[in-house]
C-alpha positions as CSV (number, residue, x, y, z in Angstrom):
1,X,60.0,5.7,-2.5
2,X,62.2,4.6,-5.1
3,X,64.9,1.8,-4.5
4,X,68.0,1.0,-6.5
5,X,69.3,-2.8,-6.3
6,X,72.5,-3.5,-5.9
7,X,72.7,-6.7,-7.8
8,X,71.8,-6.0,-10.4
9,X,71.7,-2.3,-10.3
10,X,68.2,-2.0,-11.1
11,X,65.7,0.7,-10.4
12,X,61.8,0.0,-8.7
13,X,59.7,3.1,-8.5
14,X,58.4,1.5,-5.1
15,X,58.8,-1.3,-3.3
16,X,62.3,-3.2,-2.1
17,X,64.6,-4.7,-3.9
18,X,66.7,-7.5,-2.6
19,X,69.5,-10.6,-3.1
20,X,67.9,-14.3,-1.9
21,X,70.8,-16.4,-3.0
22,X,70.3,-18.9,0.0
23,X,67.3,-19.8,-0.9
24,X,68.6,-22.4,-3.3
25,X,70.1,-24.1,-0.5
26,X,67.3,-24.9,1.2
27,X,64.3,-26.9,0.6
28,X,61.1,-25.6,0.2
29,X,59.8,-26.5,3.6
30,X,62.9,-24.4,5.0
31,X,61.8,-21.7,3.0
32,X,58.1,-21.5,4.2
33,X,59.9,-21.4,7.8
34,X,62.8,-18.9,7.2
35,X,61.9,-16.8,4.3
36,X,58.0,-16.5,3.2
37,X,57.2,-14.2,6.2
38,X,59.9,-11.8,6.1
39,X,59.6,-11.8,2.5
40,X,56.1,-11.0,2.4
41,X,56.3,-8.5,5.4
42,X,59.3,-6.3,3.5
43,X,56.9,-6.4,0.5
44,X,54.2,-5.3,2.5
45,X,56.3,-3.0,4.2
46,X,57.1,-1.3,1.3
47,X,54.6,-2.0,-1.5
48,X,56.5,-4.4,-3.4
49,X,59.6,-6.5,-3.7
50,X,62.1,-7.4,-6.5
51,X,64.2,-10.5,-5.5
52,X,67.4,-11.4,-7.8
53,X,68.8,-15.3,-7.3
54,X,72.1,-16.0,-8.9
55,X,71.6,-19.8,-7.3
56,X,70.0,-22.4,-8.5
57,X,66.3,-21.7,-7.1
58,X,64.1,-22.9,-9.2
59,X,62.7,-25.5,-6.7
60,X,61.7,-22.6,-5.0
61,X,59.8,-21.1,-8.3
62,X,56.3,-21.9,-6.7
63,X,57.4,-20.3,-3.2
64,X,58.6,-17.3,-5.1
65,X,55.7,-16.9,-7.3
66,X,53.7,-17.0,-3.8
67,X,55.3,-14.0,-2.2
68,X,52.8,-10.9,-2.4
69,X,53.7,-8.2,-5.0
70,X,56.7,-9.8,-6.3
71,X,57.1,-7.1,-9.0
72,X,60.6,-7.9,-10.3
73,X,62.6,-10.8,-11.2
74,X,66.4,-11.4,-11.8
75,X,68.3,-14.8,-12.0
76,X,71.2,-15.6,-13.5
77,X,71.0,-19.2,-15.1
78,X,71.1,-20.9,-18.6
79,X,68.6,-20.4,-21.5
80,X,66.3,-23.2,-20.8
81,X,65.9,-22.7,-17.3
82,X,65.6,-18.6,-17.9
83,X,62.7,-20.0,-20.7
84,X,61.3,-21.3,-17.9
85,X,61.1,-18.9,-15.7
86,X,59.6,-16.5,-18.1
87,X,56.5,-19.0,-18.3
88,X,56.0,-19.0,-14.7
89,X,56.4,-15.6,-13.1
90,X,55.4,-13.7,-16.7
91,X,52.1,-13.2,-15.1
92,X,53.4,-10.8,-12.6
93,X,56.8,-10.0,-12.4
94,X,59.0,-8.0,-14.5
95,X,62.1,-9.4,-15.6
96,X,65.6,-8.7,-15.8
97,X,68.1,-12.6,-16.2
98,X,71.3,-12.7,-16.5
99,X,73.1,-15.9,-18.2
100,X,75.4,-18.4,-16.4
101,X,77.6,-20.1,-19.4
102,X,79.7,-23.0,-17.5
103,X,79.6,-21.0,-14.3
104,X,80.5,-17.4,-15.7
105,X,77.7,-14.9,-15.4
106,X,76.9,-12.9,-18.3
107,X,74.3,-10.5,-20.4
108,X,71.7,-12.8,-21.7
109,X,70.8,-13.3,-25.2
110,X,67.5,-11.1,-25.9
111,X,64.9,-13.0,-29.0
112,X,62.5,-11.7,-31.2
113,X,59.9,-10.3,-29.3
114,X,56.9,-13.1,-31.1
115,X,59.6,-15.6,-28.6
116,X,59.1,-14.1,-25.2
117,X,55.8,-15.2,-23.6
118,X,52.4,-12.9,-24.5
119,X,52.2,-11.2,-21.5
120,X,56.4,-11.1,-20.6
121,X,57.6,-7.9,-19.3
122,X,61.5,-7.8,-19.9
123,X,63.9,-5.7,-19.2
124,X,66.6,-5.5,-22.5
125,X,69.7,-3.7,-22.2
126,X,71.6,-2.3,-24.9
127,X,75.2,-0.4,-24.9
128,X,75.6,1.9,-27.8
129,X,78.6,4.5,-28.3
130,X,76.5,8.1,-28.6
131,X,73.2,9.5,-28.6
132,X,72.6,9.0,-32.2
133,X,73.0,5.6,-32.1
134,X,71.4,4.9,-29.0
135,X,68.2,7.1,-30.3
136,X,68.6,4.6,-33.3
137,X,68.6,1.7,-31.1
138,X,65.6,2.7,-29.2
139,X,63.9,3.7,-32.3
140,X,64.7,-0.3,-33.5
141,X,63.8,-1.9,-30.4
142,X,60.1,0.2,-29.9
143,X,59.2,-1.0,-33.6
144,X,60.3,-4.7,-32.7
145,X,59.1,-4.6,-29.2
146,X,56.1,-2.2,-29.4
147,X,56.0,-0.2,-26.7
148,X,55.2,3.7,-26.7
C-alpha cells in the first residue's frame, strides 16, 4: 500500500507515515510508556513507518532509532543538530530535514555529496522552471550524487 504524508508531503511505497511532534515534550521514560508500543505496532501493522518531528526531539534520538522499520526520517531543526541526525539514524532511515532558522522553517541547505555520511540516504529537492532544465538538474545531481 502506498502512503503519502501530510507533513511533509512525502511518498513511502509501504509502510505509514506519521507526525510525532509531542514527543519532544516528554521524557524518554514517557515515551517508552505512551509511544514505543503504538509506534512499533503501526509499523508492524503496516510494514514500516516514517515519523517527521518538527520539535526538538533529539533526546528521543535513541527511542527513535529503536522503533522497528523506521524507514523514513523528517525533522525540521538547525544544521548541527540535522548533522547529527544524519550520523545516527543514516544506518536505516531515509531522510528528508527541513531547517529551522530563528524559529522559521525552511528548505535545508543540501552539501556535496563526499559531506553526507557513507551510507546516508537523502532525499534532495530541487525546483526548476521546465523540463529541460529539470532533465539538466537531474542529469547534474546523478553525476554528483551517483545514483542510476
Amino acid at each position: 500500500m502506498a502512503v503519502f504524508a501530510n507533513c511533509p508531503d512525502f511518498y513511502m511505497p509501504r509502510g505509514i507515515a506519521l507526525s510525532d511532534d509531542e514527543i519532544g515534550s516528554v521524557n524518554p521514560a514517557m515515551f517508552d510508556e505512551f509511544f514505543r508500543d503504538e509506534l512499533n505496532a503501526l509499523s508492524d501493522r503496516d510494514g514500516g513507518i516514517g515519523i517527521h518531528c518538527c520539535a526538538h526531539s533529539e533526546h528521543q534520538w535513541a527511542n527513535l532509532a529503536a522503533v522497528r522499520n523506521l524507514r523514513f526520517l523528517n525533522l525540521y531543526q538547525s544544521q548541527p543538530v540535522i548533522d547529527r541526525a544524519y550520523r545516527t539514524f543514516s544506518p536505516f532511515a531515509a531522510h528528508w530535514h527541513g531547517s529551522l532558522v530563528n524559529g522559521v522553517p525552511g528548505p535545508l541547505q543540501h552539501r556535496p555529496a563526499a559531506e553526507y555520511p557513507e551510507n546516508a540516504r537523502v532525499v534532495i529537492t530541487h525546483d526548476a522552471p521546465d523540463e529541460d532544465s529539470a532533465r539538466r538538474l537531474a542529469a547534474q545531481l546523478a553525476d554528483e550524487y551517483r545514483w542510476d
